[in-house]
TIDREN-28699 format. One record per atom (N, C-alpha, C, CB): chain; residue in one letter; x, y, z. Coordinates in pm, whole numbers, plus 50000, padded with zeros to 5 digits. Glycine has a CB too. Example, Ala and Ser with C-alpha at 12.3 -4.5 7.8 and 13.67 -1.06 7.14 Angstrom:
chain_res_u_v_w
A_A_51319_49431_50780
A_A_51230_49550_50780
A_A_51320_49670_50780
A_A_51131_49553_50905
A_S_51285_49775_50708
A_S_51367_49894_50714
A_S_51290_50003_50787
A_S_51408_49940_50572
# end
This chain:
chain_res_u_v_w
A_X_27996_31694_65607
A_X_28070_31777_65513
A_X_27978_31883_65455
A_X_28132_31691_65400
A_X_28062_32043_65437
A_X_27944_32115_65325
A_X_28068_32180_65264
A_X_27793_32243_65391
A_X_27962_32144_65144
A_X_28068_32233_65050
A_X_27984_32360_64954
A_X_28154_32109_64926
A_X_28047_32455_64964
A_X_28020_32567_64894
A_X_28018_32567_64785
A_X_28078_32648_64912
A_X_27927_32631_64724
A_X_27944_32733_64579
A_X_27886_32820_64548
A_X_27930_32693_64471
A_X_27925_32913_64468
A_X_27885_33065_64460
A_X_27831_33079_64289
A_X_28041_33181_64504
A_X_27724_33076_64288
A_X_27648_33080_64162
A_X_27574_33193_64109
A_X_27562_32990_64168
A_X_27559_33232_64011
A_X_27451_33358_63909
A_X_27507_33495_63933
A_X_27258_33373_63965
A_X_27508_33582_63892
A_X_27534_33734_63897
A_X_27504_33790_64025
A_X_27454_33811_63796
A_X_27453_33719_64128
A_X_27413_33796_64244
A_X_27510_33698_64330
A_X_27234_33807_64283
A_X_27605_33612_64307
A_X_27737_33561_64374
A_X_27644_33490_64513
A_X_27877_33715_64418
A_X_27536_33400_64448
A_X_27475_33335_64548
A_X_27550_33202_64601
A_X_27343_33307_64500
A_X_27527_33249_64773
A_X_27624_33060_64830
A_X_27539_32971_64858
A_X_27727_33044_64992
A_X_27564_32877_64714
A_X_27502_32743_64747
A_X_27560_32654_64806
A_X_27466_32681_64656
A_X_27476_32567_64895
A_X_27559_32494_65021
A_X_27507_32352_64944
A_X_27497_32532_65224
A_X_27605_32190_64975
A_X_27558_32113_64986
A_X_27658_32045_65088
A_X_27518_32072_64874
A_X_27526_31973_65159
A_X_27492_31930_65285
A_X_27528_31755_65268
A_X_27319_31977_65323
A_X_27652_31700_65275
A_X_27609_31569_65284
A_X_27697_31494_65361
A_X_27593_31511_65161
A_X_27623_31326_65401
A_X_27725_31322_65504
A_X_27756_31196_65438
A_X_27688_31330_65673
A_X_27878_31182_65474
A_X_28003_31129_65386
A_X_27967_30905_65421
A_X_28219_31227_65493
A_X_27964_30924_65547
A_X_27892_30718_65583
A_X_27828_30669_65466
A_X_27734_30691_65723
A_X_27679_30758_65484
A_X_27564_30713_65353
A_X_27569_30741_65223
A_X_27442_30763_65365
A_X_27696_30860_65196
A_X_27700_30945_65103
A_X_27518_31008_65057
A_X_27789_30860_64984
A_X_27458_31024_65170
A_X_27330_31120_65118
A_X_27350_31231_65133
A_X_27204_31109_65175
A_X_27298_31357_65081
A_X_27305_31513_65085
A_X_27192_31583_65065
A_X_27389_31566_64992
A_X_27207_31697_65109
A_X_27114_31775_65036
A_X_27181_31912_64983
A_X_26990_31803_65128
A_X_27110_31937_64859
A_X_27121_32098_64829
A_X_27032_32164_64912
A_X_27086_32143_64679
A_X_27130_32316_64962
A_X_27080_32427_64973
A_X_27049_32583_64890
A_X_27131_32432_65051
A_X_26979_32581_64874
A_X_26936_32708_64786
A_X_27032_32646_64653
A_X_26990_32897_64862
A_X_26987_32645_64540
A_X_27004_32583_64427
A_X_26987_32692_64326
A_X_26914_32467_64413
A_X_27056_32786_64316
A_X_27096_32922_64255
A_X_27215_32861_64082
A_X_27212_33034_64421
A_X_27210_32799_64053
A_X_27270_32794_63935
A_X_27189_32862_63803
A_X_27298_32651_63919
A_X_27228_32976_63741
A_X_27189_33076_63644
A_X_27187_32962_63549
A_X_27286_33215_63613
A_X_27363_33015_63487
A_X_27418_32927_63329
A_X_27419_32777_63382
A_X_27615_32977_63258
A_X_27431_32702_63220
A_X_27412_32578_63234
A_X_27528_32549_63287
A_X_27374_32508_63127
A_X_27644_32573_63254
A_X_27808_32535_63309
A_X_27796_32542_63518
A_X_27956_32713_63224
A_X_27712_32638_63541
A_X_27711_32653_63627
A_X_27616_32490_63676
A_X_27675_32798_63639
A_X_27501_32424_63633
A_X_27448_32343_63655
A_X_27538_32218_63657
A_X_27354_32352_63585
A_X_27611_32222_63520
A_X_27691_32076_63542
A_X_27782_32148_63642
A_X_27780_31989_63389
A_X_27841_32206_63667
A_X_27958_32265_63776
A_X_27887_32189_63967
A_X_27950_32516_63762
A_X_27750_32197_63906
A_X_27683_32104_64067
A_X_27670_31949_64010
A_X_27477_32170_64137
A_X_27627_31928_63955
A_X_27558_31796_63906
A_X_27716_31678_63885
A_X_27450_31839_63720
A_X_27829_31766_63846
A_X_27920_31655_63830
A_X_27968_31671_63954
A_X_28025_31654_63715
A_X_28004_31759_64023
A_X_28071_31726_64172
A_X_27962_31619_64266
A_X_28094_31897_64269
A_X_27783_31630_64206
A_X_27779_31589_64328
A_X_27818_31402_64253
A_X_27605_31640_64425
A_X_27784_31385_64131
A_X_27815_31250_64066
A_X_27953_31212_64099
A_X_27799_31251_63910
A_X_28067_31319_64091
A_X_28204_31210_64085
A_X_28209_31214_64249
A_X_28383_31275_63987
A_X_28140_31282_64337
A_X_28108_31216_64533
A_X_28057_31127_64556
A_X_28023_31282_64635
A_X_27998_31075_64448
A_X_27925_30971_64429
A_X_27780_30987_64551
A_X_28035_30835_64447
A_X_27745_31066_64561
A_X_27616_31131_64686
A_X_27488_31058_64602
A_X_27591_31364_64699
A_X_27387_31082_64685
A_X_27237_31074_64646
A_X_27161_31184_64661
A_X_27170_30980_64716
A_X_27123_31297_64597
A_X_27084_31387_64671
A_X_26922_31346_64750
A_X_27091_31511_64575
A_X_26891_31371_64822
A_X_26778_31302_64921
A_X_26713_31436_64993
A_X_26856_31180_65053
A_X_26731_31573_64934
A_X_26692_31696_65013
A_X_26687_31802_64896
A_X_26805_31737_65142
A_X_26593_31913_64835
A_X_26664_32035_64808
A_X_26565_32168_64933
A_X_26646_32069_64599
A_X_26661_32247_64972
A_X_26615_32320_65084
A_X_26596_32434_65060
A_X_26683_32318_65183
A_X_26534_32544_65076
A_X_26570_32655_65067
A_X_26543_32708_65202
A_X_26516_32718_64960
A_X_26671_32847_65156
A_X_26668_32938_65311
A_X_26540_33008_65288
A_X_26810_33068_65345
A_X_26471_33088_65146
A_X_26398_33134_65157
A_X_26396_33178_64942
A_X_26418_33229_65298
A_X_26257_33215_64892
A_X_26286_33220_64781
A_X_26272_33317_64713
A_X_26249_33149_64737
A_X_26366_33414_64724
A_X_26353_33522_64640
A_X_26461_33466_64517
A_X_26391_33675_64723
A_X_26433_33501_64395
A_X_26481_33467_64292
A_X_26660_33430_64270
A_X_26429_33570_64220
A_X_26741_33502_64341
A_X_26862_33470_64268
A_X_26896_33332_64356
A_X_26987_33604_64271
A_X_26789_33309_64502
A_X_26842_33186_64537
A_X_26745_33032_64455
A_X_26833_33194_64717
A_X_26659_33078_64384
A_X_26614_32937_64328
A_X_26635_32928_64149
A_X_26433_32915_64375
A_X_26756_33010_64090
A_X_26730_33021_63957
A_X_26775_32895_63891
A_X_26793_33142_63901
A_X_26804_32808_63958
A_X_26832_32679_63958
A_X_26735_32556_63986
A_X_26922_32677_64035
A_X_26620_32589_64105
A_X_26523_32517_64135
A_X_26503_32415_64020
A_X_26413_32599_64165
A_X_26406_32494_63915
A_X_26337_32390_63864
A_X_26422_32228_63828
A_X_26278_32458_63736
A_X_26555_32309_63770
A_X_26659_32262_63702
A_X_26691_32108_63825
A_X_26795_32406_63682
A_X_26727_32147_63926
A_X_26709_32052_64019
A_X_26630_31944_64058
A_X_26705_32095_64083
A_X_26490_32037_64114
A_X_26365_31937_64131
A_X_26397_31818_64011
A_X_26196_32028_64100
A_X_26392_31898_63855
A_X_26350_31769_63774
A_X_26473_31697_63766
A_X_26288_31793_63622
A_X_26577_31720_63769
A_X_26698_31648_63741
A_X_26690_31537_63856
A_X_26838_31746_63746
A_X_26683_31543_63980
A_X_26645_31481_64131
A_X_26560_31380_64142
A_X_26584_31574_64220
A_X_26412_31442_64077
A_X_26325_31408_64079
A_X_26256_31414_64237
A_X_26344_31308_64012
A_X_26298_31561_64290
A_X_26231_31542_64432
A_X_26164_31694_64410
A_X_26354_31513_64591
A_X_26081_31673_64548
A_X_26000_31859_64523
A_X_26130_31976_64650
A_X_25731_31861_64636
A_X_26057_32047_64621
A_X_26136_32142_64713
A_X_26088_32118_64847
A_X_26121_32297_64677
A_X_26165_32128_64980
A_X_26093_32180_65066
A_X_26143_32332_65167
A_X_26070_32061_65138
A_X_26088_32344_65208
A_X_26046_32554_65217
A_X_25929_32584_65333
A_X_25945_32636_65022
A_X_25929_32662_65369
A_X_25870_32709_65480
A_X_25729_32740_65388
A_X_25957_32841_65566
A_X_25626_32730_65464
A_X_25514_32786_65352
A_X_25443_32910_65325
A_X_25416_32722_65360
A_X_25511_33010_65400
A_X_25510_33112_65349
A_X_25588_33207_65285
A_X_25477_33141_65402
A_X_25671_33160_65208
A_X_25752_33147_65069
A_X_25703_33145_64947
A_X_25817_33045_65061
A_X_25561_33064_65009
A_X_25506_32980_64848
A_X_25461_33100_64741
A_X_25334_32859_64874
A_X_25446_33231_64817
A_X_25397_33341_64702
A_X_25487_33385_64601
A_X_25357_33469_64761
A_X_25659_33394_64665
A_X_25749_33442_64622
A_X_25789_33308_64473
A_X_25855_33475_64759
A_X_25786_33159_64503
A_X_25729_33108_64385
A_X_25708_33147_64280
A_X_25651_33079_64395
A_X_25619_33156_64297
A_X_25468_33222_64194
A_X_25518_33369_64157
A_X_25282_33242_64304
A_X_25551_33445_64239
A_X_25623_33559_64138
A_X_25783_33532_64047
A_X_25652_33696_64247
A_X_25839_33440_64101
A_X_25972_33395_64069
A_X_25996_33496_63887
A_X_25968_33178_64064
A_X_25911_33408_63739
A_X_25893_33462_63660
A_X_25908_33651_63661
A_X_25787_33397_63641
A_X_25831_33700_63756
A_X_25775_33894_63753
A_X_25899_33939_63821
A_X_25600_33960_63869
A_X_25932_33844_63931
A_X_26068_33912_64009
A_X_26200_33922_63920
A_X_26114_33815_64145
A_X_26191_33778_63826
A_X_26324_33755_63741
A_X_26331_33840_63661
A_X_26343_33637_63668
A_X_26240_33910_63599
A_X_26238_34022_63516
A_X_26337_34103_63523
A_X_26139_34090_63531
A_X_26287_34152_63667
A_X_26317_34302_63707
A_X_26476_34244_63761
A_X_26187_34392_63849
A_X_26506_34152_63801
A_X_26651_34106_63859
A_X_26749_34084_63733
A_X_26639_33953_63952
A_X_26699_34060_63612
A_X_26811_34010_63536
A_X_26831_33878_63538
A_X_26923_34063_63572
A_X_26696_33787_63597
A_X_26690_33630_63590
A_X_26633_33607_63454
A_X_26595_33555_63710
A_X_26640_33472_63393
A_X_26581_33438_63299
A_X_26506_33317_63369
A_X_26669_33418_63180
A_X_26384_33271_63439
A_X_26340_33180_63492
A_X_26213_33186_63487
A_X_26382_33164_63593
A_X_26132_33077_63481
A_X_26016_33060_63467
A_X_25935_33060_63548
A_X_26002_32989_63422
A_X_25774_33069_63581
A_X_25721_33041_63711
A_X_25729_32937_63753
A_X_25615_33062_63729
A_X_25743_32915_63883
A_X_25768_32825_63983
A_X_25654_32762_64075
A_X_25856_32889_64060
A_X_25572_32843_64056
A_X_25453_32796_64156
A_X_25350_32641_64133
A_X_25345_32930_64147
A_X_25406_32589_64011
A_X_25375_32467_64017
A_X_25454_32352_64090
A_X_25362_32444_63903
A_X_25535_32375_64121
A_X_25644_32299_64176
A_X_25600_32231_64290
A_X_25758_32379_64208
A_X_25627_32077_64303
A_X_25564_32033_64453
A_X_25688_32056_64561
A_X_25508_31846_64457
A_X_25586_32076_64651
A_X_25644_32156_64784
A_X_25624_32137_64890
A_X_25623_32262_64800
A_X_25744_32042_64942
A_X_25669_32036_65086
A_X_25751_32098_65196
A_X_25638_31882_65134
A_X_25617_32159_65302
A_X_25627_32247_65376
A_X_25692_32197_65510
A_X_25507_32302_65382
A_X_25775_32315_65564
A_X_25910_32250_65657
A_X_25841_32385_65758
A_X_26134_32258_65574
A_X_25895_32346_65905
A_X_25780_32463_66014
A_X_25915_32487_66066
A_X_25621_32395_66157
A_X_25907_32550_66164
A_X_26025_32585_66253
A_X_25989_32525_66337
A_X_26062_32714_66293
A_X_26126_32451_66407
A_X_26208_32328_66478
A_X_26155_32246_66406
A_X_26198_32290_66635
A_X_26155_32166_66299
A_X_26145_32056_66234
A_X_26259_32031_66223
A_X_26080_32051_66128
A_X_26305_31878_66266
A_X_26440_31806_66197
A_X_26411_31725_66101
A_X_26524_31721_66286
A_X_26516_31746_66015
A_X_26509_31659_65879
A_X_26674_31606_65931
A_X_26484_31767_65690
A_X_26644_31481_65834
A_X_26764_31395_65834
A_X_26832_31411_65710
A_X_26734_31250_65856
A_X_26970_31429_65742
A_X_27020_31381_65523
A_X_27129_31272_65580
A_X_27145_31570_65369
A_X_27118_31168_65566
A_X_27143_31032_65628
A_X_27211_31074_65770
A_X_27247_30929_65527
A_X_27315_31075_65830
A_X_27329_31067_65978
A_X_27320_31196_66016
A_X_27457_31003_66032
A_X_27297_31328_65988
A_X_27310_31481_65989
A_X_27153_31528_65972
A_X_27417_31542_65855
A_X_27161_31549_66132
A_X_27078_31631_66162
A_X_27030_31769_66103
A_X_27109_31641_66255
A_X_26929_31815_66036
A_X_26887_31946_65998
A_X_26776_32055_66067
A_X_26845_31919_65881
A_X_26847_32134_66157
A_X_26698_32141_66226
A_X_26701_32318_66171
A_X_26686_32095_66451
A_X_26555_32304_66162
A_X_26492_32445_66082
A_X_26438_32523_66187
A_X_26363_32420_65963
A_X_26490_32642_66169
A_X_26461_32764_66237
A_X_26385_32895_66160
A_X_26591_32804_66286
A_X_26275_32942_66207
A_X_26206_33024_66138
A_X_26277_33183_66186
A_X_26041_32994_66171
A_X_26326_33248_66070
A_X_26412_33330_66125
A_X_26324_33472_66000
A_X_26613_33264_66112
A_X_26241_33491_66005
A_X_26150_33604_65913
A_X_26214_33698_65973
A_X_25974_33620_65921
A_X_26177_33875_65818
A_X_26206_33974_65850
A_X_26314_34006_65675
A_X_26272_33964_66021
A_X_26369_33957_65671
A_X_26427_34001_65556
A_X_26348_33922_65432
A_X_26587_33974_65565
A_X_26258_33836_65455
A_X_26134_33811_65365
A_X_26004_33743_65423
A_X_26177_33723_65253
A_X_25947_33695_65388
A_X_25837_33556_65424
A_X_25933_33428_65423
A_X_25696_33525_65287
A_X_25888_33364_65475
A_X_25922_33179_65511
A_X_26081_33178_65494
A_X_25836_33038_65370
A_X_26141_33247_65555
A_X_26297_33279_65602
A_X_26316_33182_65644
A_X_26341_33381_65698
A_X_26367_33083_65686
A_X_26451_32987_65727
A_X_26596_32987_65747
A_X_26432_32906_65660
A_X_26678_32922_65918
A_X_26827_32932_65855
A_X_26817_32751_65905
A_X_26980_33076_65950
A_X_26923_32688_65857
A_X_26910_32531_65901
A_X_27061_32514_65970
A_X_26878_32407_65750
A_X_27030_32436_66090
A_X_27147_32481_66217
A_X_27160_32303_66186
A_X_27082_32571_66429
A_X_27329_32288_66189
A_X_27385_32146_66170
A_X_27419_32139_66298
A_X_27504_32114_66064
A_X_27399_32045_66397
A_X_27482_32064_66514
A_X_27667_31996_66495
A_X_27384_31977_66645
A_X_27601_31867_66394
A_X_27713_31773_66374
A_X_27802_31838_66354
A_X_27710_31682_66281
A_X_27804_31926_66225
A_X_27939_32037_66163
A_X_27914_32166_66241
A_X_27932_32083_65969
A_X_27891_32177_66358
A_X_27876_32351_66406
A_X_27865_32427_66346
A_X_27955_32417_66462
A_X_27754_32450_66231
A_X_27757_32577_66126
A_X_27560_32604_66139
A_X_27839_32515_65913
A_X_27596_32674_66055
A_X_27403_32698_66072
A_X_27435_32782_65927
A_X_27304_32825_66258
A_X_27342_32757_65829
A_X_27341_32836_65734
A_X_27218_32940_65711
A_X_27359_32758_65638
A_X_27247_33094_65693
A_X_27171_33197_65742
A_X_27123_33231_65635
A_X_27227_33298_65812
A_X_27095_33174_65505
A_X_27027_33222_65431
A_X_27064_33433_65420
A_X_26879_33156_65487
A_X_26985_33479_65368
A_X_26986_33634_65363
A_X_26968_33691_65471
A_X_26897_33691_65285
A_X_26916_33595_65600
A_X_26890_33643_65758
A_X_27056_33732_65807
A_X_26853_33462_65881
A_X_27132_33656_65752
A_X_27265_33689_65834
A_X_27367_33667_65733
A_X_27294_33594_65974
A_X_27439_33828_65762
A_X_27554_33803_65674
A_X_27726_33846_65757
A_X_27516_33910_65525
A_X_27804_33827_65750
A_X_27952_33865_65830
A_X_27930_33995_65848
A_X_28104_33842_65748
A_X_27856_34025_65982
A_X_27905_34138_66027
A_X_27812_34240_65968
A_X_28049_34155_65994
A_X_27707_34177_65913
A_X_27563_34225_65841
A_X_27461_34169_65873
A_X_27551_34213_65708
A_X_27293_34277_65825
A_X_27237_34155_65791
A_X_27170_34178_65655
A_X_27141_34105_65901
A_X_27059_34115_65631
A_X_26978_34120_65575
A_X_26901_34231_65551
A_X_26939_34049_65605
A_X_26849_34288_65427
A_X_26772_34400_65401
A_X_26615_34372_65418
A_X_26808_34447_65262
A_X_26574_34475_65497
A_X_26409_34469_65483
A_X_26347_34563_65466
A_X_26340_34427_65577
A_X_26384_34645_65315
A_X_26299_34689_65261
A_X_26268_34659_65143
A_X_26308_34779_65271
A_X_26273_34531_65115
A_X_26189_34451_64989
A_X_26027_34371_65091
A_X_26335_34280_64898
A_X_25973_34388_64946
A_X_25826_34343_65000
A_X_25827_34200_65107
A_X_25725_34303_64850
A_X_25755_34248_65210
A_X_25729_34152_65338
A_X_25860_34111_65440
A_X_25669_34006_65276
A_X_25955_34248_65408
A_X_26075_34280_65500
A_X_26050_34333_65635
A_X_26159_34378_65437
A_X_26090_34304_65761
A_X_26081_34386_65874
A_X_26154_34384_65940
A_X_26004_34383_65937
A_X_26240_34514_65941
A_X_26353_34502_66041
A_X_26330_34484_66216
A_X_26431_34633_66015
A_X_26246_34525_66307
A_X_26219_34492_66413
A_X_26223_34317_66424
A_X_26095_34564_66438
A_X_26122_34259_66347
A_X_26149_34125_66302
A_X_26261_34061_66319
A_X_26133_34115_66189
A_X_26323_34160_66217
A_X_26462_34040_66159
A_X_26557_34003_66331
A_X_26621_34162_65996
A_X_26573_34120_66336
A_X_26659_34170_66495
A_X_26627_34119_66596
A_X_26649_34306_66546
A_X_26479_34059_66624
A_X_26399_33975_66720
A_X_26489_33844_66740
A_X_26242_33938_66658
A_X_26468_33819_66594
A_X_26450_33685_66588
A_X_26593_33597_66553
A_X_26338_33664_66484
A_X_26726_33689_66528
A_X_26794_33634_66514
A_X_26846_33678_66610
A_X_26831_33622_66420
A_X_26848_33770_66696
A_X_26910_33767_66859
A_X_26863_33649_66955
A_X_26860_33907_66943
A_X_26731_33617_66914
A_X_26644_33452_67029
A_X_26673_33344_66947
A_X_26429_33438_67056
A_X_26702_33345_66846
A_X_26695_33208_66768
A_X_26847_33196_66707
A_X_26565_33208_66634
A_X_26911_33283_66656
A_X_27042_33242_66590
A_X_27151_33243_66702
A_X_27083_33346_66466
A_X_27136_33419_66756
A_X_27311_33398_66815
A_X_27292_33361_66953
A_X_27425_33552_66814
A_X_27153_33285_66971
A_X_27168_33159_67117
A_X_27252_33053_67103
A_X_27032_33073_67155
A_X_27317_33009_66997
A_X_27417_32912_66890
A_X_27529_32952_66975
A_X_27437_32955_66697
A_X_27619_32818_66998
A_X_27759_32818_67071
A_X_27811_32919_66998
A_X_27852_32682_67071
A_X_27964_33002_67079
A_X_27973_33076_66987
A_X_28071_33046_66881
A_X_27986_33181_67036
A_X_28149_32892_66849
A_X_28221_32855_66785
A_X_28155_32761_66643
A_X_28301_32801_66880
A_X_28022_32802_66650
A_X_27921_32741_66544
A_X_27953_32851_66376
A_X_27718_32765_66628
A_X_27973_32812_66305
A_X_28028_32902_66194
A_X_27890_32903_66073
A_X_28198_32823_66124
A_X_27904_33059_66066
A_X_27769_33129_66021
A_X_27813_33102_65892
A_X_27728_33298_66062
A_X_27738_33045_65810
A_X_27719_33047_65621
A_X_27596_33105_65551
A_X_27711_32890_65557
A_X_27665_33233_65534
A_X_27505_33294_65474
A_X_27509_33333_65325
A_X_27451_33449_65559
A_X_27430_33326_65278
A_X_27384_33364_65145
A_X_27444_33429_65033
A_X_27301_33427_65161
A_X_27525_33533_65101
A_X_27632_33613_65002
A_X_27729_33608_65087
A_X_27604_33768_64948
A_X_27854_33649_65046
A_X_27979_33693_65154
A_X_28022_33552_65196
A_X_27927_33798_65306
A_X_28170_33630_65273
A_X_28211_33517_65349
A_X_28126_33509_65463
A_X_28352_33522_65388
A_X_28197_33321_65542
A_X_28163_33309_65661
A_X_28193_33372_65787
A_X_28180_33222_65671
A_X_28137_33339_65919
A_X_28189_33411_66001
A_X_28199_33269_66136
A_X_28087_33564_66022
A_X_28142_33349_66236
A_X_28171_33276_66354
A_X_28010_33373_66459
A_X_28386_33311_66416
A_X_27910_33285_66551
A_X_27842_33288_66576
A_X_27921_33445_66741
A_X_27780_33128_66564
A_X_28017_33370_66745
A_X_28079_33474_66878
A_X_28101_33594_66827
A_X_28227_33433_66951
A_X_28166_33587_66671
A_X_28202_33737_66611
A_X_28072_33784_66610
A_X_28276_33750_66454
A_X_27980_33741_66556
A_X_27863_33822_66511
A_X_27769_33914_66659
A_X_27754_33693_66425
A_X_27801_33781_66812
A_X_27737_33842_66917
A_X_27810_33982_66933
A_X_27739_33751_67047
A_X_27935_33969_66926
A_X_28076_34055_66976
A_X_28027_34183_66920
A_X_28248_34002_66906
A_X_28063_34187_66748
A_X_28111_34278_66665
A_X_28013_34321_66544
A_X_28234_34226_66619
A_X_27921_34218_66563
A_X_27801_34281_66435
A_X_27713_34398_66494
A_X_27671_34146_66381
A_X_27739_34536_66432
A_X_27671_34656_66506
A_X_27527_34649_66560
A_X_27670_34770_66415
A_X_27479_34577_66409
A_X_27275_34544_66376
A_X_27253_34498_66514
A_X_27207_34381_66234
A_X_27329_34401_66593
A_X_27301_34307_66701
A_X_27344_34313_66833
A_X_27339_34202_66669
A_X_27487_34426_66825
A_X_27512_34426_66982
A_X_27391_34497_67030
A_X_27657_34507_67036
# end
């Protein structure tokens, strides 16, 4: 099962990942601003009665972790993230500034580091991590095979993609790597990315301009 939600002023999609046997899950990108917005996660995942056992990120530029800390400690687990992310962390505080976040630094946070093709488990659901850089550092999208979806983080959006002209953006990059690594994906695998609606892995080969 994943279920959506769309959190903070930048209408971020937070995914959680769980599979329904073990009732274990994980959060993805953990973007809750206001507190309403926090219990708005924390009681759905309590009355699912879940464990959360994962928090993931696609990648961390601020409007997707304004929730982090809030998580980690509530959880009591660390993040895990590609490790070259870990700078964007540490600016979290300087970036929130300038975004209209109110969040603190992050770079103390324990963190453990996830590589591309690593599978993680969230009880019977496979998570396998794909290093998909270019629209930042330690980009990640995490491909479910069980539910045919792959969630694209800021890599991929309906019929978009991702911007790379924020610091450690590259569009040659981005275009590489999600033509060899994403839309090699059946094409009935359904894209969940970061902002926007979903799509479909065939629409995006078909009809996304960035990619034909």
């Amino acid at each position: 099962m994943i279920k959506q939600f769309q959190f903070n002023h930048f209408e971020v999609n937070c995914y959680l990942v769980a599979d329904t046997a073990s009732r274990q899950c994980a959060i993805v990108d953990p973007a809750p601003e206001a507190s309403f917005e926090d219990v708005q996660l924390t009681q759905y995942i309590e009355q699912q009665g879940l464990t959360v056992t994962h928090i993931l990120l696609t990648h961390a530029h601020v409007d997707h972790i304004a929730g982090l800390r809030q998580c980690c400690e509530h959880y009591h687990l660390p993040v895990s993230m590609h490790a070259e992310g870990r700078k964007l962390l540490q600016q979290a505080e300087a970036y929130g500034s300038i975004m209209g976040f109110a969040v603190d630094n992050m770079g103390d946070l324990e963190v453990v580091e996830l590589n591309d093709n690593d599978v993680l488990k969230v009880g019977g659901i496979e998570v396998e991590c794909r290093y998909v850089p270019g629209h930042c550092p330690g980009s990640l999208c995490f491909v479910l095979p069980s539910e045919k979806a792959v969630i694209t983080g800021d890599a991929l959006f309906h019929y978009s993609i991702g911007r790379t002209d924020l610091p450690g953006g590259d569009y040659p990059t981005l275009i590489e790597k999600l033509k060899t690594r994403i839309l090699t994906l059946p094409d009935d695998y359904r894209v969940l990315p970061g902002h926007g609606i979903e799509s479909l892995i065939g629409k995006e080969r078909k009809y996304n301009s960035f990619l034909v």
